[in-house]
PyMOL Python script that loads the backbone (N, CA, C, O; Angstrom):
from pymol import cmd

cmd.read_pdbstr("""\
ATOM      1  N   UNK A   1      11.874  13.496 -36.230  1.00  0.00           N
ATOM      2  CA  UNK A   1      13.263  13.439 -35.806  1.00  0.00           C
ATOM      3  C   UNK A   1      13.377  13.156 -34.308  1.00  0.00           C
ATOM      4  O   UNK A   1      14.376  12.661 -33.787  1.00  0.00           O
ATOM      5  N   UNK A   2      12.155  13.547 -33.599  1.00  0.00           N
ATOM      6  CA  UNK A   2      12.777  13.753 -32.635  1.00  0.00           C
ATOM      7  C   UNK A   2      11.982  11.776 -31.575  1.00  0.00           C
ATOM      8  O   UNK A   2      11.969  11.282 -30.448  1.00  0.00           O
ATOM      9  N   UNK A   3      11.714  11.591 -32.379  1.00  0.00           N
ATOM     10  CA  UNK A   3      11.026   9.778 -32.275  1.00  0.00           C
ATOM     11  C   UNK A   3      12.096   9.421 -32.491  1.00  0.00           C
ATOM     12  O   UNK A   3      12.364   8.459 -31.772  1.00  0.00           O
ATOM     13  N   UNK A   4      12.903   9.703 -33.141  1.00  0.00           N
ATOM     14  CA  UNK A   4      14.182   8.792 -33.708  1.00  0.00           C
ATOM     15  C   UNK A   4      15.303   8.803 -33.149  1.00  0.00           C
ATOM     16  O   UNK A   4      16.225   8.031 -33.415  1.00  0.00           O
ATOM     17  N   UNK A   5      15.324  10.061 -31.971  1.00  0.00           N
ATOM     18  CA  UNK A   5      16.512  10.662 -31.319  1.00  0.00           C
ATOM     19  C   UNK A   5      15.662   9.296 -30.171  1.00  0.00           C
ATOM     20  O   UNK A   5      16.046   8.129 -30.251  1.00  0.00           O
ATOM     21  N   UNK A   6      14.887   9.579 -29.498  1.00  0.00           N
ATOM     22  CA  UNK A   6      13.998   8.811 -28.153  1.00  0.00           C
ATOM     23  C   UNK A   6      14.615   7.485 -28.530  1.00  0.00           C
ATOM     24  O   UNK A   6      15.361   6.852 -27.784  1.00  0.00           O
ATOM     25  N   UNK A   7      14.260   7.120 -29.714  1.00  0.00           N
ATOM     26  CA  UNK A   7      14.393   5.911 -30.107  1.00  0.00           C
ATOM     27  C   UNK A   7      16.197   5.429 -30.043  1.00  0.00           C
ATOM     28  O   UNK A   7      16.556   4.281 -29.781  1.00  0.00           O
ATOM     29  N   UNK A   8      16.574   5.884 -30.162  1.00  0.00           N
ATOM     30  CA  UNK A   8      18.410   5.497 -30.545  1.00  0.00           C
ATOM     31  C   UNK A   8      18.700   5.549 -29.311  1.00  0.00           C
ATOM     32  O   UNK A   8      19.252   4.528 -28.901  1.00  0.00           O
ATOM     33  N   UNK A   9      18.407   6.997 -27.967  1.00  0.00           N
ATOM     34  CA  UNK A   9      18.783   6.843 -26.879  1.00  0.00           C
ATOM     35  C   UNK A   9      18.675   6.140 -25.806  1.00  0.00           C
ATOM     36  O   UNK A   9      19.479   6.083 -24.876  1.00  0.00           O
ATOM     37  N   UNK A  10      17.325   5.404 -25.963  1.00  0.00           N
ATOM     38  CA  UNK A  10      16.755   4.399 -25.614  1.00  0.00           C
ATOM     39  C   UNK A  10      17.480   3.518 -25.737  1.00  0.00           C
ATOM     40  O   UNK A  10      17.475   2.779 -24.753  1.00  0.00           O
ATOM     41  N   UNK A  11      18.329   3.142 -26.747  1.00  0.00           N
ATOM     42  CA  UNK A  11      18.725   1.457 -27.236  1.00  0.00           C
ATOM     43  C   UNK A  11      20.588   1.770 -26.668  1.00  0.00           C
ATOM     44  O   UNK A  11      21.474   0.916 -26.666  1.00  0.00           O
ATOM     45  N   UNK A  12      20.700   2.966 -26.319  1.00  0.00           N
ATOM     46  CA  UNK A  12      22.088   3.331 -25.881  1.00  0.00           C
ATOM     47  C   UNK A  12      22.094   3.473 -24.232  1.00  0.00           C
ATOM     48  O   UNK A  12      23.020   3.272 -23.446  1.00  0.00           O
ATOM     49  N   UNK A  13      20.727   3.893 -23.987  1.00  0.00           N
ATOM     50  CA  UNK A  13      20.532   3.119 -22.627  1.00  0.00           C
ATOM     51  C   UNK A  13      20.910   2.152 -22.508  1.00  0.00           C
ATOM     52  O   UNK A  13      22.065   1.888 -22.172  1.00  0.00           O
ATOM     53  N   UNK A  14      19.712   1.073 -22.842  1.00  0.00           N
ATOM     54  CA  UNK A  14      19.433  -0.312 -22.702  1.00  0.00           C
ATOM     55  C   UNK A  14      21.345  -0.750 -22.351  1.00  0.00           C
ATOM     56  O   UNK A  14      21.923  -0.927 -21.278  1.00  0.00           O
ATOM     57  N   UNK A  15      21.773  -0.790 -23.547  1.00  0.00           N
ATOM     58  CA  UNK A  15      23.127  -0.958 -24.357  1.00  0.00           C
ATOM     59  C   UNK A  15      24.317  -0.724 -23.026  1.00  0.00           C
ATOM     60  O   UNK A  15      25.256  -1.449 -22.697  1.00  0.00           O
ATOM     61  N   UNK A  16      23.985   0.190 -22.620  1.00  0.00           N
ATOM     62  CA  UNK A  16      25.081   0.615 -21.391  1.00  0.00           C
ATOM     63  C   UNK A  16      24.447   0.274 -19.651  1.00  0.00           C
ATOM     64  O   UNK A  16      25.222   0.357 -18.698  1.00  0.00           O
ATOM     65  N   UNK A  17      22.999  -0.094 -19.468  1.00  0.00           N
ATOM     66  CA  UNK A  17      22.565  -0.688 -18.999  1.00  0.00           C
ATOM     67  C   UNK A  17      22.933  -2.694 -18.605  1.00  0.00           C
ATOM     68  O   UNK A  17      23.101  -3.131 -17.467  1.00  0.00           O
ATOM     69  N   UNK A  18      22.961  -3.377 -19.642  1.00  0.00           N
ATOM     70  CA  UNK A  18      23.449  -4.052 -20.061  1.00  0.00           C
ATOM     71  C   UNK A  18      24.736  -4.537 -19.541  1.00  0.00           C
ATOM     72  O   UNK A  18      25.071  -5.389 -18.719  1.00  0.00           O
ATOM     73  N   UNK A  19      25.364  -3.666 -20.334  1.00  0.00           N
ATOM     74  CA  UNK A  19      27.024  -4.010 -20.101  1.00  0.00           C
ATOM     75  C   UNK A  19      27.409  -3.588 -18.261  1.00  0.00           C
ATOM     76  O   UNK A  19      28.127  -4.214 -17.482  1.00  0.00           O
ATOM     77  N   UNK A  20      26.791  -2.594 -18.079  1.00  0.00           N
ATOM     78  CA  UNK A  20      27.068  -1.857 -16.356  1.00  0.00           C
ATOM     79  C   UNK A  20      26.772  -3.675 -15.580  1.00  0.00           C
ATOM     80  O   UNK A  20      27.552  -4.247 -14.818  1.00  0.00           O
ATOM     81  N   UNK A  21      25.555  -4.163 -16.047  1.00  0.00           N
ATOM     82  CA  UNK A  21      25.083  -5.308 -15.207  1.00  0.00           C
ATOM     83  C   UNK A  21      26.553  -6.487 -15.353  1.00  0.00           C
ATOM     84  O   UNK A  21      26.961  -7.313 -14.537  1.00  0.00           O
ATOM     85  N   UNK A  22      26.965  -6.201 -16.455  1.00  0.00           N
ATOM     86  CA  UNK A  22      27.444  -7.600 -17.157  1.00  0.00           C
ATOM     87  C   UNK A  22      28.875  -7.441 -16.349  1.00  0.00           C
ATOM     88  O   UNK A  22      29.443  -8.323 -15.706  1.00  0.00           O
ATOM     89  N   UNK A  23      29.396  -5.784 -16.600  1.00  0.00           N
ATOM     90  CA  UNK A  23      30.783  -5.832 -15.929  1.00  0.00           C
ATOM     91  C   UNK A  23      30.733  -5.438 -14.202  1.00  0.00           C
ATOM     92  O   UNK A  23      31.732  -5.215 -13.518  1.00  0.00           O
ATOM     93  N   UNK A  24      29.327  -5.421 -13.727  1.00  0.00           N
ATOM     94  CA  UNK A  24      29.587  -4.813 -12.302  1.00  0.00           C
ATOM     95  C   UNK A  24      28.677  -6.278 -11.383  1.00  0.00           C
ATOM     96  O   UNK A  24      28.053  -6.062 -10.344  1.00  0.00           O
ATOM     97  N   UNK A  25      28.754  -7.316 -11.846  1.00  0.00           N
ATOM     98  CA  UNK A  25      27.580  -8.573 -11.888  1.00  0.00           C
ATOM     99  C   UNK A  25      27.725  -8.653 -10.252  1.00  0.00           C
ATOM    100  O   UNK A  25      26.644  -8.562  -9.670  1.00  0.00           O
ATOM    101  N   UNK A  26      28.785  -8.795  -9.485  1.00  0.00           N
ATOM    102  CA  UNK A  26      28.839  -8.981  -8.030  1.00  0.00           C
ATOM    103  C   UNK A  26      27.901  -8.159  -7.234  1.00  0.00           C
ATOM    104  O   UNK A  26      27.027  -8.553  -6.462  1.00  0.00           O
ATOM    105  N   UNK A  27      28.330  -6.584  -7.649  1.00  0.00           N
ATOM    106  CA  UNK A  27      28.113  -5.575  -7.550  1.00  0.00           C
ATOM    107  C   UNK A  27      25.838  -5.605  -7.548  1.00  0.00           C
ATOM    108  O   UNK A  27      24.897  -5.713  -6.761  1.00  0.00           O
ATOM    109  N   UNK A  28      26.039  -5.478  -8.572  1.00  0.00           N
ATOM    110  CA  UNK A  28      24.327  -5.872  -8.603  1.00  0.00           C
ATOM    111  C   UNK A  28      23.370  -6.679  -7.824  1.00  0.00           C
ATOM    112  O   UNK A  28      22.258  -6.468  -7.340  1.00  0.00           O
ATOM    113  N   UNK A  29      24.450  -8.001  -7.888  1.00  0.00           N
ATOM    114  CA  UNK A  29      23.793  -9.075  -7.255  1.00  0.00           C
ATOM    115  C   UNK A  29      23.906  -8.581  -6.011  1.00  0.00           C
ATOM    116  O   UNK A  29      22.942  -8.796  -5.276  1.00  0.00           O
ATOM    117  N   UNK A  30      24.894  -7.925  -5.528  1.00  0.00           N
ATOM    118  CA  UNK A  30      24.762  -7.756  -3.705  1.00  0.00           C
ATOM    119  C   UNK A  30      23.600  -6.331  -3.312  1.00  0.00           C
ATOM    120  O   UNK A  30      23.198  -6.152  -2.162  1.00  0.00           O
ATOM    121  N   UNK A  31      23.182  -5.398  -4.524  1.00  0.00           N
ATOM    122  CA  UNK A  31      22.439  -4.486  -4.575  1.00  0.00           C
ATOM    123  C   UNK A  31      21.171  -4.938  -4.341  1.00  0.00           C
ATOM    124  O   UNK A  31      20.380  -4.391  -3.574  1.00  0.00           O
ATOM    125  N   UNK A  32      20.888  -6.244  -5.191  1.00  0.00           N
ATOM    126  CA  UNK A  32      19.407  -6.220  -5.391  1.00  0.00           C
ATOM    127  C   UNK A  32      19.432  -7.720  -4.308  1.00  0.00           C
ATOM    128  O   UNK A  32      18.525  -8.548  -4.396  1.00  0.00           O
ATOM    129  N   UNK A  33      20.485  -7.873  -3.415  1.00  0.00           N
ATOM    130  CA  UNK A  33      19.791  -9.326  -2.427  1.00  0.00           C
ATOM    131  C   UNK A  33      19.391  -8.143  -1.284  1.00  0.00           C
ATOM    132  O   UNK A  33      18.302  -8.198  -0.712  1.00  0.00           O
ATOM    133  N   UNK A  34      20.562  -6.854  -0.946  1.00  0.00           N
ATOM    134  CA  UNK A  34      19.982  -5.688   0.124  1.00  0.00           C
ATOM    135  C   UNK A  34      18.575  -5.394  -0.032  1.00  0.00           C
ATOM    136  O   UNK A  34      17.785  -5.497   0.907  1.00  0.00           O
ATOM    137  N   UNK A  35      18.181  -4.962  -1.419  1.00  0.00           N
ATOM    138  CA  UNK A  35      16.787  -4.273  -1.649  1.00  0.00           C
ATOM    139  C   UNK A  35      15.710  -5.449  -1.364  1.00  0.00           C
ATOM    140  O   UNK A  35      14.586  -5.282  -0.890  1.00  0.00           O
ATOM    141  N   UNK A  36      16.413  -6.915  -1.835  1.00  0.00           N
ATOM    142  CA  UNK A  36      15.236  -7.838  -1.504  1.00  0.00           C
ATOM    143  C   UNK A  36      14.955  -8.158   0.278  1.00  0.00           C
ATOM    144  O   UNK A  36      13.951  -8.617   0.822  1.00  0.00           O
ATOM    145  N   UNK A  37      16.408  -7.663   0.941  1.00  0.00           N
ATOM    146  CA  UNK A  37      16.146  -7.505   2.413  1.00  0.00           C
ATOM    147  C   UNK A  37      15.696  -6.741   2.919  1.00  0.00           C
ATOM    148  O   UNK A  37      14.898  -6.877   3.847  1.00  0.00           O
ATOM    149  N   UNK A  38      16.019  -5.889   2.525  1.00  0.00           N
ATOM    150  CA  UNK A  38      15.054  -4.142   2.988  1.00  0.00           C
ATOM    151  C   UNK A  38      13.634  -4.771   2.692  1.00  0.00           C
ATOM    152  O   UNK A  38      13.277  -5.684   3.436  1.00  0.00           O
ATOM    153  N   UNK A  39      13.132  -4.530   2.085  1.00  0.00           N
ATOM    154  CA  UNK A  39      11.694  -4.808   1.667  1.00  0.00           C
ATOM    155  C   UNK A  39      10.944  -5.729   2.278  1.00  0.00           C
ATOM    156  O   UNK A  39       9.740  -5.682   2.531  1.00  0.00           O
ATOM    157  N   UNK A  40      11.871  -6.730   2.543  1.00  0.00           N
ATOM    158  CA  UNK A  40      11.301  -7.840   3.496  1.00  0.00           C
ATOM    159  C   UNK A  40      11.047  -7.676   4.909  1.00  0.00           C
ATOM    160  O   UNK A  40      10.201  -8.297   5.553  1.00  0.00           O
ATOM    161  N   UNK A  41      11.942  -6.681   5.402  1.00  0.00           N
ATOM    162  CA  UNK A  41      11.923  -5.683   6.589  1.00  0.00           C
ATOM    163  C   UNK A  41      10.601  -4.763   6.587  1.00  0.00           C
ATOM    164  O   UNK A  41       9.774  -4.839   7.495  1.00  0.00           O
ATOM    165  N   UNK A  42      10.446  -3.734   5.302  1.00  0.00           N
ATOM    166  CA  UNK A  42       9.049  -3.171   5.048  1.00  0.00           C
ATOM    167  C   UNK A  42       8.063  -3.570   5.129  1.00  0.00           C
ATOM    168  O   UNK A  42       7.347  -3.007   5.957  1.00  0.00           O
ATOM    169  N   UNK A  43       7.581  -4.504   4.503  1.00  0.00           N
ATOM    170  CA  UNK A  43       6.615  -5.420   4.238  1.00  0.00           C
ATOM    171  C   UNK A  43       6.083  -6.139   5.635  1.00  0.00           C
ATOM    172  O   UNK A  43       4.942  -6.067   6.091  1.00  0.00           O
ATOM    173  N   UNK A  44       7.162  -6.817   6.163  1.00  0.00           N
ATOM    174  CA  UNK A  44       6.956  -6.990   7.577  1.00  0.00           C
ATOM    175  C   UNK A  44       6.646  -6.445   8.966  1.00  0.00           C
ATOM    176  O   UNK A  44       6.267  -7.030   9.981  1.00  0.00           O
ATOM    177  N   UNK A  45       6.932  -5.074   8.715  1.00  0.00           N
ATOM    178  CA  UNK A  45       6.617  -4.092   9.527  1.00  0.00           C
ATOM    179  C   UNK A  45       5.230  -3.855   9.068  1.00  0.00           C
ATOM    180  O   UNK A  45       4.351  -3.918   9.928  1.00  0.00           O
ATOM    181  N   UNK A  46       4.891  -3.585   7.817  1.00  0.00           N
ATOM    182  CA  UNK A  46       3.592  -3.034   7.638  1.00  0.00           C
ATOM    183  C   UNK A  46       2.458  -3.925   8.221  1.00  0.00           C
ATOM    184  O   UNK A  46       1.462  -3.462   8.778  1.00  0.00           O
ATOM    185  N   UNK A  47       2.724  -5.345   8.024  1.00  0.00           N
ATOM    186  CA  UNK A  47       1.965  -6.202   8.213  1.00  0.00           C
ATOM    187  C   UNK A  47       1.810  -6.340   9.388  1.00  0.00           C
ATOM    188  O   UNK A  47       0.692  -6.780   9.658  1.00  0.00           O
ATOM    189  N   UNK A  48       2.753  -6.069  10.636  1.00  0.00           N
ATOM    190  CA  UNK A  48       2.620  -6.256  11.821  1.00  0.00           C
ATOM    191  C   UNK A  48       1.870  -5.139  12.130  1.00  0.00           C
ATOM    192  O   UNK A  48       0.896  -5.413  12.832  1.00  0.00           O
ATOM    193  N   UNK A  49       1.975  -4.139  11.886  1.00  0.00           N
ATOM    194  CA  UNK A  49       1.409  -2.743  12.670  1.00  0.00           C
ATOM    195  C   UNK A  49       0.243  -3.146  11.824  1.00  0.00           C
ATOM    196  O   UNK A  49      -0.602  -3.416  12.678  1.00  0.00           O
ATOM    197  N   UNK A  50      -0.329  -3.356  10.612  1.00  0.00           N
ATOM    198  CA  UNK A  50      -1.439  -4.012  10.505  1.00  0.00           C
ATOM    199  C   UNK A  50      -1.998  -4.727  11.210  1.00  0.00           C
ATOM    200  O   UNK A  50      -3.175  -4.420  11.400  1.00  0.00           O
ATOM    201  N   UNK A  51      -1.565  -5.782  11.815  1.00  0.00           N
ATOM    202  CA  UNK A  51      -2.435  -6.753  12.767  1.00  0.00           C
ATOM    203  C   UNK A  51      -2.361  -6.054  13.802  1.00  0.00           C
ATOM    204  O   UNK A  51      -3.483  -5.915  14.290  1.00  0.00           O
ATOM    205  N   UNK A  52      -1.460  -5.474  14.454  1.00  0.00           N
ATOM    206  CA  UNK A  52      -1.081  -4.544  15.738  1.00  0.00           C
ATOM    207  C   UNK A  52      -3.125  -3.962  16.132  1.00  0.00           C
ATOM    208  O   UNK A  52      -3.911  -4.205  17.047  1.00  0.00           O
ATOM    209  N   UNK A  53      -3.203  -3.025  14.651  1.00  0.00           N
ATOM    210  CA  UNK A  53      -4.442  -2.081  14.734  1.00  0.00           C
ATOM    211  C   UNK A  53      -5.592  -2.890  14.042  1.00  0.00           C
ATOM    212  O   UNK A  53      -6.603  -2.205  14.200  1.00  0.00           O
ATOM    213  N   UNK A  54      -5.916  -4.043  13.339  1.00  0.00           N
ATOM    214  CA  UNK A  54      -6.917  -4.998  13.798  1.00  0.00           C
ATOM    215  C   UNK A  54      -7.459  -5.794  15.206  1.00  0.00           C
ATOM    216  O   UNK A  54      -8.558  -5.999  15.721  1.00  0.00           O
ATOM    217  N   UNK A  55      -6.312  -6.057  15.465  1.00  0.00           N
ATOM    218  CA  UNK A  55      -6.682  -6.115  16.883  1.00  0.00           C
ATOM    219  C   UNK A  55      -7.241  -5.550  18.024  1.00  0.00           C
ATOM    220  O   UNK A  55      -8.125  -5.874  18.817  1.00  0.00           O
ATOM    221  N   UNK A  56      -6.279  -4.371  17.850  1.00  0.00           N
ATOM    222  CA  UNK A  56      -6.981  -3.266  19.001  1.00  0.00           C
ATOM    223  C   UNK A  56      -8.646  -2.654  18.593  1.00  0.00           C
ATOM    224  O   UNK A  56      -9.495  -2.229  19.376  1.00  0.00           O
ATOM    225  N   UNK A  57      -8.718  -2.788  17.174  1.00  0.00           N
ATOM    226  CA  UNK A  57     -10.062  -2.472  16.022  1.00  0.00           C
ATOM    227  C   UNK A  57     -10.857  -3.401  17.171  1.00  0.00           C
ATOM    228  O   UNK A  57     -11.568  -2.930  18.059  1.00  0.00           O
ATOM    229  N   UNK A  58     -10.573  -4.854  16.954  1.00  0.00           N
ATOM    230  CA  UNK A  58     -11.572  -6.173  17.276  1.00  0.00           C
ATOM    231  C   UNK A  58     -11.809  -5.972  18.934  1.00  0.00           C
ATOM    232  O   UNK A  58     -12.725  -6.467  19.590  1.00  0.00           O
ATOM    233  N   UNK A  59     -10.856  -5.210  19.362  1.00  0.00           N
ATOM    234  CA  UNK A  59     -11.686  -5.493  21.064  1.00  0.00           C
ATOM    235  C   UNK A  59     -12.582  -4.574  21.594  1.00  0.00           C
ATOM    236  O   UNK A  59     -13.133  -4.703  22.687  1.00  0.00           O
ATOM    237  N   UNK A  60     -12.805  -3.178  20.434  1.00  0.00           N
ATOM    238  CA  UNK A  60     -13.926  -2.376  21.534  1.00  0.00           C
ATOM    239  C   UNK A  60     -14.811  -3.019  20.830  1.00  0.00           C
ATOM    240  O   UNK A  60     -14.774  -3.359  19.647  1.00  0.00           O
ATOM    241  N   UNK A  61     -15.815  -3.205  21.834  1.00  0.00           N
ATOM    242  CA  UNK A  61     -17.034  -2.968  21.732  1.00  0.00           C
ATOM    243  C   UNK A  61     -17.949  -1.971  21.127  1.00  0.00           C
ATOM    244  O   UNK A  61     -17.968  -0.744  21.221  1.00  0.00           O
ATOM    245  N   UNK A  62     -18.955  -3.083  20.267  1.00  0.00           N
ATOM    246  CA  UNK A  62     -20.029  -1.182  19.638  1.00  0.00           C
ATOM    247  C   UNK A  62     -20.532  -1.315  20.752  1.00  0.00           C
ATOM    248  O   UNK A  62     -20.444  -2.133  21.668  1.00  0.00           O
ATOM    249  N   UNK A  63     -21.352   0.072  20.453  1.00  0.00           N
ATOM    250  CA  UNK A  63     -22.240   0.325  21.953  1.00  0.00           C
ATOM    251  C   UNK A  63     -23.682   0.266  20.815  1.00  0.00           C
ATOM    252  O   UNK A  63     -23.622   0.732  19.678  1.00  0.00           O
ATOM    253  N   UNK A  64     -25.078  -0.478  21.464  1.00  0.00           N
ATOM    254  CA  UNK A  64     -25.844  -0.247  20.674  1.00  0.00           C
ATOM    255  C   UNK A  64     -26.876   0.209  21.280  1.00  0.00           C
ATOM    256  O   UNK A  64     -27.407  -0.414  22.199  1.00  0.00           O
ATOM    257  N   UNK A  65     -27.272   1.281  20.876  1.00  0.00           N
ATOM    258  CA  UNK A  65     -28.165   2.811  21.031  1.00  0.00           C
ATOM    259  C   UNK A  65     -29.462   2.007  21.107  1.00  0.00           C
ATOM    260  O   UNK A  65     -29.858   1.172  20.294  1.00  0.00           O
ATOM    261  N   UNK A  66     -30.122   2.465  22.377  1.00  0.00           N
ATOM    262  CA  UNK A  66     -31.408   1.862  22.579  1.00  0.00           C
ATOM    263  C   UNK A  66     -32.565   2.915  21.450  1.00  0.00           C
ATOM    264  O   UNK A  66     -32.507   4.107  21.148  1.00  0.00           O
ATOM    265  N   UNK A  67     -33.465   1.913  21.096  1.00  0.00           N
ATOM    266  CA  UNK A  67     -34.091   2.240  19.723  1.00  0.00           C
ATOM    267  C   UNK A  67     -35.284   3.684  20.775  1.00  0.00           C
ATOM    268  O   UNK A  67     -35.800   3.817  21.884  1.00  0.00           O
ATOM    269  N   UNK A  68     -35.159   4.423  19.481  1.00  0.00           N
ATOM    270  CA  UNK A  68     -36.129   5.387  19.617  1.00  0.00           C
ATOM    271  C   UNK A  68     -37.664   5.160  19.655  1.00  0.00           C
ATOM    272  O   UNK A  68     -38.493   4.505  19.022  1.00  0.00           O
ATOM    273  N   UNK A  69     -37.636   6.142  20.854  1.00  0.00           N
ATOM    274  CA  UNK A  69     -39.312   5.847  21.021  1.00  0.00           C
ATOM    275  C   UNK A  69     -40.328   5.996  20.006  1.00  0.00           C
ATOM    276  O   UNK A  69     -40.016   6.831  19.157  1.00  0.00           O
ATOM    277  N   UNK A  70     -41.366   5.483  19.847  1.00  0.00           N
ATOM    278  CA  UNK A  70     -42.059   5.606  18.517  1.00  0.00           C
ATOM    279  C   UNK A  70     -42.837   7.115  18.576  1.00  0.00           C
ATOM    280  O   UNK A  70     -43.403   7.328  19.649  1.00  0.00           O
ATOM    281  N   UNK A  71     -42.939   8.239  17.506  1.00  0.00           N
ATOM    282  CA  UNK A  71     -43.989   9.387  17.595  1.00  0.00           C
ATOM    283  C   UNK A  71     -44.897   9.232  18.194  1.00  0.00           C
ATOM    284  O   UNK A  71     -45.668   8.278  18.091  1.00  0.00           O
ATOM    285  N   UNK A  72     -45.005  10.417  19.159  1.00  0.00           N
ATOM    286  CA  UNK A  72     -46.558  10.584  19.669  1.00  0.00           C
ATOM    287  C   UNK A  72     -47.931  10.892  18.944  1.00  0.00           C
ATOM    288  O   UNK A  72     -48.027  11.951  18.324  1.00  0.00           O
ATOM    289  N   UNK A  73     -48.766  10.204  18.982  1.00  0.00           N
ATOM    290  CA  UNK A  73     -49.891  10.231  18.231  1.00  0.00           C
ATOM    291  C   UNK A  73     -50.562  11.772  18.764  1.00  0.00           C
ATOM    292  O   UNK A  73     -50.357  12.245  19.882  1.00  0.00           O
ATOM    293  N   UNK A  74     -51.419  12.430  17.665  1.00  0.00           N
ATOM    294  CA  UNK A  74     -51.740  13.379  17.883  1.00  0.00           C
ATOM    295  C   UNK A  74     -53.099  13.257  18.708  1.00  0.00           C
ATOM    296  O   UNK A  74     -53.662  12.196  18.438  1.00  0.00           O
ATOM    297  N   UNK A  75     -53.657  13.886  19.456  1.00  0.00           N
ATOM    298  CA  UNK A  75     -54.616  13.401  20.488  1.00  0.00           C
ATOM    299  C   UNK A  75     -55.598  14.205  19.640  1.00  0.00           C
ATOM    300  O   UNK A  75     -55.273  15.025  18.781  1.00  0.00           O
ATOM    301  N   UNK A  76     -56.988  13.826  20.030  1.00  0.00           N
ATOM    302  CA  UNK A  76     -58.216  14.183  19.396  1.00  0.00           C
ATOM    303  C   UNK A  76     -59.189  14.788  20.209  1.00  0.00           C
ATOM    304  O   UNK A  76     -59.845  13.932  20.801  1.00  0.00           O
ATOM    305  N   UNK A  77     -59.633  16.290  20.539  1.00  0.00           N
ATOM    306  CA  UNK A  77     -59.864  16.198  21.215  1.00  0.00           C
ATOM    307  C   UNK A  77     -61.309  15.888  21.780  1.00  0.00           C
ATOM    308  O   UNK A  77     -62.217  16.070  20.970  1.00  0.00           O
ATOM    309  N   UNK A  78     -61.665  15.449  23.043  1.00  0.00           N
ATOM    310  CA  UNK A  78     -63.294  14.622  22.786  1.00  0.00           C
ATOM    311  C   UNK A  78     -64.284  15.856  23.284  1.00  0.00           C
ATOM    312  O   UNK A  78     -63.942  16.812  23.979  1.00  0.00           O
ATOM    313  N   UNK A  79     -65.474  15.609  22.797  1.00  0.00           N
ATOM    314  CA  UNK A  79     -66.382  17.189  22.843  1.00  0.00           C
ATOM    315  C   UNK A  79     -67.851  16.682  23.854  1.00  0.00           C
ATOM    316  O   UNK A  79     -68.731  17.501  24.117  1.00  0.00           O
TER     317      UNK A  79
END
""", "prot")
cmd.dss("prot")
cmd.show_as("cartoon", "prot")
cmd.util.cbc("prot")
cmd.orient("prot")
């Protein structure tokens, strides 16, 4: 029963979903050109402060650690 309730409310969604688009159409269209501007704003920001901190990444310098001295051999002693 209760697949069948999911199921019907679902399609009474959809159903009033639908019609909201069909009778509010201006309305939508000016909703989703904002969200496609916003985002384009997001996206653009991210990408800049992305390159922002590649950049600053690309200019230090590694520092490279002079190689370790090789073990001291154990001495033998002569008799």
């Amino acid at each position: 029963m209760g697949k069948v309730l999911s199921i019907l409310m679902g399609l009474i969604l959809m159903a009033l979903g639908v019609w909201g688009i069909i009778a509010w159409r201006a309305d939508v269209v000016a909703f989703i050109k904002a969200a496609v501007v916003i985002m384009a704003v997001l996206i653009g920001l991210g990408i800049f402060v992305f390159g922002v901190s590649e950049l600053r990444a690309g200019d230090e310098q590694p520092t490279v650690d002079a190689p370790a001295p090789p073990p001291e051999q154990p001495t033998v002693p002569s008799a």
